[in-house]
C-alpha positions as CSV (number, residue, x, y, z in Angstrom):
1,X,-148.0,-56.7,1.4
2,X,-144.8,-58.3,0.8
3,X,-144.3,-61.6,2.8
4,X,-141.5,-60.9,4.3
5,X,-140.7,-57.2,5.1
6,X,-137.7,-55.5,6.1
7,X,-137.2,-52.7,7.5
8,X,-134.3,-50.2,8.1
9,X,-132.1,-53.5,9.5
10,X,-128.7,-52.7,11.3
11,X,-127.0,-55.8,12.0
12,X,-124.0,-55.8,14.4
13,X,-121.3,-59.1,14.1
14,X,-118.7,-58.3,17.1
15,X,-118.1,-54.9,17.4
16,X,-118.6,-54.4,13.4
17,X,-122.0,-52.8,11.9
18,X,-122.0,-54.6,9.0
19,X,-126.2,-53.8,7.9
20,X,-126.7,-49.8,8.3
21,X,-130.2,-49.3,7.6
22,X,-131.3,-51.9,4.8
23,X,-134.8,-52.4,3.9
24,X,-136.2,-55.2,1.4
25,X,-139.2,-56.5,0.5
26,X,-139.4,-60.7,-0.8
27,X,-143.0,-61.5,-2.0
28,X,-144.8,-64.5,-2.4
29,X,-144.7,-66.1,-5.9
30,X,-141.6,-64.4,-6.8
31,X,-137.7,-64.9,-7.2
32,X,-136.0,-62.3,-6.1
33,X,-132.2,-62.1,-7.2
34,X,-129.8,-59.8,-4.1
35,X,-125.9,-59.3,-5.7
36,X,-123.1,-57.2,-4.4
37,X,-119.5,-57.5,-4.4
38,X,-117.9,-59.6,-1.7
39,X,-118.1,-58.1,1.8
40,X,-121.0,-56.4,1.1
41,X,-123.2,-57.6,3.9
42,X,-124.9,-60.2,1.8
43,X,-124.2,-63.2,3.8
44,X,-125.3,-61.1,7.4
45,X,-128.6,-60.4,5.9
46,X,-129.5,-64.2,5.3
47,X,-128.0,-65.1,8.5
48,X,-130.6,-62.6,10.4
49,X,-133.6,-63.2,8.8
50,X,-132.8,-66.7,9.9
51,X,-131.6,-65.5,13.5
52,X,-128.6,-66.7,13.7
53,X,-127.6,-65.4,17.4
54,X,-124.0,-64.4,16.6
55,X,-126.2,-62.0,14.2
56,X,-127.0,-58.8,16.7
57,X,-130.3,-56.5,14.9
58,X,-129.5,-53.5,17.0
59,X,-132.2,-51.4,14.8
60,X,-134.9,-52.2,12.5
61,X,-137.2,-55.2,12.0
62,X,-137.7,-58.2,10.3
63,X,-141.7,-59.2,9.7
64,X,-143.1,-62.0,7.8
65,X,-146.3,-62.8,7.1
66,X,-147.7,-59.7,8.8
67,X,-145.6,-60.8,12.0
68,X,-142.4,-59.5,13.8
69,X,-139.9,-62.6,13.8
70,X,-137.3,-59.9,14.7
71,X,-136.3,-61.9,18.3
72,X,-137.8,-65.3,17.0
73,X,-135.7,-68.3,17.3
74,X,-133.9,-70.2,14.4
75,X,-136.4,-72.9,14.8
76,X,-139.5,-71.3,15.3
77,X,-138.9,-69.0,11.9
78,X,-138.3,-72.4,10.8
79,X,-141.8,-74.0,11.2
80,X,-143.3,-70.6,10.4
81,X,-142.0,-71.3,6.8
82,X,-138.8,-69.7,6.3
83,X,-135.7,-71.6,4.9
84,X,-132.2,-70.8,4.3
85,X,-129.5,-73.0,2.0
86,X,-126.8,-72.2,3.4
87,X,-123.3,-71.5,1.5
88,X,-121.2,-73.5,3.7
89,X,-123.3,-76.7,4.7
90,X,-122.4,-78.3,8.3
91,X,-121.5,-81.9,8.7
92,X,-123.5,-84.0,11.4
93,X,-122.0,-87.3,12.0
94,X,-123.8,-90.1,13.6
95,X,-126.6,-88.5,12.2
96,X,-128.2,-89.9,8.8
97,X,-129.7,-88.4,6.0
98,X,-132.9,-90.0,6.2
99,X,-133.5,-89.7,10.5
100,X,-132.5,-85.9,9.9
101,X,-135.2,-85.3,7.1
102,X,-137.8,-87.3,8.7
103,X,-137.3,-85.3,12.3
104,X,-137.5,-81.9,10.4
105,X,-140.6,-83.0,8.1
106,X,-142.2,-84.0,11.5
107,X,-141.5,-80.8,13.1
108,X,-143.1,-79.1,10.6
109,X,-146.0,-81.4,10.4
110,X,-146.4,-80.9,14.3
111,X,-146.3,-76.7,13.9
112,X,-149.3,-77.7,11.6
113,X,-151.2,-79.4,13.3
114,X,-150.4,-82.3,11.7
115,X,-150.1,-86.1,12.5
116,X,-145.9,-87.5,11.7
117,X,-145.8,-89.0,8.3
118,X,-146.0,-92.5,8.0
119,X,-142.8,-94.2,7.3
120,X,-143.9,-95.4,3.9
121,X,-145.2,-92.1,2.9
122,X,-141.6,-90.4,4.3
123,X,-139.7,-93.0,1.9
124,X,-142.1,-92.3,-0.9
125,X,-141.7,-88.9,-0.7
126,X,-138.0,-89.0,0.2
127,X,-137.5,-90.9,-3.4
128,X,-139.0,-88.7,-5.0
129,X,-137.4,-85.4,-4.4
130,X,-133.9,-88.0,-4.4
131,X,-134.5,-88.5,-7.9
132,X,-135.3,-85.0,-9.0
133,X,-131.9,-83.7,-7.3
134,X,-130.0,-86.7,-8.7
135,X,-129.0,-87.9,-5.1
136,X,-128.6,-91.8,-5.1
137,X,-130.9,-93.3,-2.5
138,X,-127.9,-94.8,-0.8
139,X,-127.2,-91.5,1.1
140,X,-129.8,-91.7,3.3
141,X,-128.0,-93.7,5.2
142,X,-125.3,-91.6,5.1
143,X,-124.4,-89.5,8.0
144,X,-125.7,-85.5,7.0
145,X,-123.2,-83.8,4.8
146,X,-120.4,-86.1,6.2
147,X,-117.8,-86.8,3.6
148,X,-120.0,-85.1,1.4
149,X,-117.9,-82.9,-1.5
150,X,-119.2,-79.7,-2.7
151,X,-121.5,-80.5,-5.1
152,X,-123.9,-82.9,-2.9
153,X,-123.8,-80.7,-0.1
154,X,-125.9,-78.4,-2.1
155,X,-127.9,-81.4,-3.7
156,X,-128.6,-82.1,0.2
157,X,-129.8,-78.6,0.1
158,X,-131.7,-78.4,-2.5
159,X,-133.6,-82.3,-1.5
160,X,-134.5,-80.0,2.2
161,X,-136.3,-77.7,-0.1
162,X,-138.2,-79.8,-1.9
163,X,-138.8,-82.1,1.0
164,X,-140.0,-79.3,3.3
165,X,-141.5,-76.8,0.4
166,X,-141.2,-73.9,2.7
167,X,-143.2,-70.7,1.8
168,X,-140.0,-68.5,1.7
169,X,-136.4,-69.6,0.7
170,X,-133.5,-68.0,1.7
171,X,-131.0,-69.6,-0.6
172,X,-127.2,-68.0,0.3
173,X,-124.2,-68.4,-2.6
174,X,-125.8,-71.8,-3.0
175,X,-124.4,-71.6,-6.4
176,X,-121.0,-71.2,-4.9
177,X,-117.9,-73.6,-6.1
178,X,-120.7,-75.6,-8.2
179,X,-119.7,-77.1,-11.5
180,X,-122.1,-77.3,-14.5
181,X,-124.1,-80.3,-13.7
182,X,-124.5,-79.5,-10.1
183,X,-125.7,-75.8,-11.0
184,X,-128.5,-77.2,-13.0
185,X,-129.8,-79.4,-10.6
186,X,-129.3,-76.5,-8.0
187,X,-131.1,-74.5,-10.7
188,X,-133.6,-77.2,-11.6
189,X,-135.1,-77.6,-8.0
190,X,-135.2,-74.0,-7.9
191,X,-137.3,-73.7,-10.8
192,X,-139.4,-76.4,-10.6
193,X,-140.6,-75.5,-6.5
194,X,-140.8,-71.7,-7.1
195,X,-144.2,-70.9,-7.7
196,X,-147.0,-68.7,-6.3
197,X,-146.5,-70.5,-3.1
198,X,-143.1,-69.7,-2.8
199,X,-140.8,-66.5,-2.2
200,X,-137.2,-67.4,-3.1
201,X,-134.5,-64.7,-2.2
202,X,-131.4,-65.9,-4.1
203,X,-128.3,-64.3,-2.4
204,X,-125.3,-64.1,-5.1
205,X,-122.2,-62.1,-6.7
206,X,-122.4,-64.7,-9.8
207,X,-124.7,-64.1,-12.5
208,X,-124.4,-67.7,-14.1
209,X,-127.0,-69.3,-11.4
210,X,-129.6,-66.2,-12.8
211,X,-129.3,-67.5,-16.5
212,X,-130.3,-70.7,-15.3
213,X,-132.9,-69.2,-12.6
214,X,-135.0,-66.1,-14.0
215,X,-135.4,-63.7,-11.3
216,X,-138.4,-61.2,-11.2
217,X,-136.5,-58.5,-9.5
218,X,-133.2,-57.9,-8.9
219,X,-131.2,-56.0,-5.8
220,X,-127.7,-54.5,-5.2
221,X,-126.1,-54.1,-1.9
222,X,-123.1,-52.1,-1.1
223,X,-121.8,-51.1,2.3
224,X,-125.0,-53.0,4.2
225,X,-127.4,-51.6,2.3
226,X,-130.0,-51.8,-0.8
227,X,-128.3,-49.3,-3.4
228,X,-129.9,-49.9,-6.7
229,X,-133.0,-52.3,-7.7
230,X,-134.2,-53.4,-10.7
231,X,-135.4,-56.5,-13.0
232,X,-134.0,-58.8,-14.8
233,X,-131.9,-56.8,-17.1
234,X,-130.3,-55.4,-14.2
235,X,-128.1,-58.6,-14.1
236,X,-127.0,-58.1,-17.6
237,X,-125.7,-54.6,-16.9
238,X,-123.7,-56.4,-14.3
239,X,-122.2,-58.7,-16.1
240,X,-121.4,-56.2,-18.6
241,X,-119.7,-53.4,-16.3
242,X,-119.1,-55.0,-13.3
243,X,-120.0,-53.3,-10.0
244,X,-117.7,-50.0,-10.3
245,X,-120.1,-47.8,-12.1
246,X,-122.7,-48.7,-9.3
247,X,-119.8,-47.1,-6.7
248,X,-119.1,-43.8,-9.1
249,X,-123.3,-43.4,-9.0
250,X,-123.2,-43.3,-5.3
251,X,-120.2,-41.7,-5.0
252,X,-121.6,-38.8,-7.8
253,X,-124.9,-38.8,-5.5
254,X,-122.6,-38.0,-2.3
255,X,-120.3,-35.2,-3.7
């Protein structure tokens, strides 16, 4: 069984159905790569398996690790395991780097049953995933994201994943107006924290971050749904012809 299931998801934003019916499977130990052309419905589909409340599932459901998380809160998907990088990173001033990681590390803890990490374990820890995402340790005193440019919002990203090592990540156009050297740490962390503990769902219309980051199996969407699956040679034929002959199959498969 997949760990997180879906299952024939429609997803409402407004008055606008943008999911009609998608179902997907994301297992454990596995990178799985979801493309589409812009306006696909990518974006909606990581924003409700998070449950983001402007998000409305009018059909369907969303289950993972055996349970229905369909009406579950942000949080509580959160300490259930489930992460989401998002593509446009908020800013929390008066907020610092270091008080925000060591809150969310706690709550985590606590959904464990687990004591709060000591403060010299937390900064131990903290350095260490720092280094590997080439964030200077000055920035945890910074306020979260505040001031940040492009690039080290999606370092901050990436440091939450290695910080929290969540059992299924969610990871949405994080490759998105990256240059080279902030793609490879992007892809770097991905790599190195997605094993056989780990389900990563990375959620793109760029094939460069899936050179970097081998996926296992690859899915298209058009129109709010799963069209076309594959592995990882799928993405070549992508890059190759673009999304159009993907359209003239389905649009063959209608007439």
């Amino acid at each position: 069984m997949a760990e997180l299931e879906i299952r024939n998801l429609h997803v409402r934003v407004e008055d606008k159905e943008i999911l009609r019916g998608l179902d997907l499977d994301v297992e454990k130990g596995r990178i799985h790569a979801l493309m589409g052309p812009n306006g696909s419905g990518k974006s909606t589909l990581a924003n409700a398996i998070m449950g983001h409340p402007a998000f409305e599932v009018t059909e369907g459901t969303i289950s993972f690790k055996g349970t229905d998380i369909t009406e579950a809160a942000p949080d509580e998907r959160s300490r259930m395991g489930v992460f989401m990088a998002f593509q446009y990173p908020v800013a929390i001033p008066g907020v610092t780097v270091a008080k925000y990681l060591r809150m969310v590390v706690n709550a985590h803890r606590e959904a464990n049953g687990e004591e709060p990490i000591k403060l010299k374990a937390f900064r131990r820890q903290t350095e260490e995933a720092m280094e590997l995402v080439n964030i200077p340790r000055e920035f945890s005193s910074r306020y979260l994201n505040d001031g940040f440019s492009g690039g080290e919002k999606k370092r901050m990203e990436v440091l939450q994943l290695a910080m929290l090592r969540p059992e299924m990540s969610v990871l949405d156009e994080t490759d998105s107006g990256l240059d080279i050297d902030a793609l490879n740490v992007v892809a770097e962390g991905v790599n190195r924290y997605a094993g056989e503990d780990m389900g990563v769902l990375i959620i793109t219309h760029y094939q460069r971050i899936l050179h970097l980051v081998k996926p296992d199996a690859v899915h298209v969407m058009f129109d709010g749904r799963i069209v076309k699956e594959g592995g990882p040679e799928l993405v070549d034929q992508l890059e190759k012809k673009g999304y159009g002959w993907i359209r003239e199959e389905l649009e063959g498969a209608a007439a």
